[in-house]
Phi, psi and omega in degrees: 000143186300176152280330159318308177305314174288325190300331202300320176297320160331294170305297151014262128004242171008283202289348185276327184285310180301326201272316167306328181296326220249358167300283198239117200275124152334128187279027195189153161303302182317328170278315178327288204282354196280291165358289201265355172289301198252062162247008182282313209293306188309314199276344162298343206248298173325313189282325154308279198336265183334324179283004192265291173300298170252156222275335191299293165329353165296139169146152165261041190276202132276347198275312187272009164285313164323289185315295186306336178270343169287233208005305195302294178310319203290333218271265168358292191300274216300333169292311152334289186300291170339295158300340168256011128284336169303318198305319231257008182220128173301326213294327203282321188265287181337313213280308189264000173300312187335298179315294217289004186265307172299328180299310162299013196074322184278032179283187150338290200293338218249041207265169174270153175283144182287160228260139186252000000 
């Protein structure tokens, strides 16, 4: 593989990771840096996969090596990072049993009133 090609993905990678920080802002410098330290490898490692799944991003050009591996850093990140604040917060989970519940009729709203 040229080297051009790995610089594209490289770069990429970077701009696809920078466009998440500005999604989802890091909660820390060390997450901030964690990021854009492995954020080559996702889009090198990552990026045939993405040209496989959508079809625009296919071509062997540089401009589409790029585009997959941005797509590739920004997706990887954001999704990651996205999901570990869901994890890390109860109120988020609570929130939505609560629905499914009322939905089922047996929430909170739905309680009988109490017998006097």
């Amino acid at each position: 593989m040229d080297l051009s090609i790995w610089a594209a993905k490289f770069f990429g990678a970077v701009v696809g990771v920078l466009i998440s920080m500005v999604m989802v802002a890091p909660k820390s410098t060390a997450n901030g840096l964690y990021r854009i330290l492995l954020a080559p490898v996702a889009g090198v490692i990552f990026a045939p996969g993405v040209q496989g799944i959508f079809w625009f991003l296919q071509g062997s050009t540089l401009e589409h090596y790029m585009a997959a591996s941005c797509f590739a850093g920004f997706s990887a990140w954001f999704v990651l990072e996205f999901t570990a604040r869901m994890l890390s917060s109860d109120e988020w989970l609570t929130r939505l049993l609560e629905e499914v519940l009322r939905l089922k009729g047996k929430g909170p709203t739905d309680k009988a009133p109490p017998s006097a």
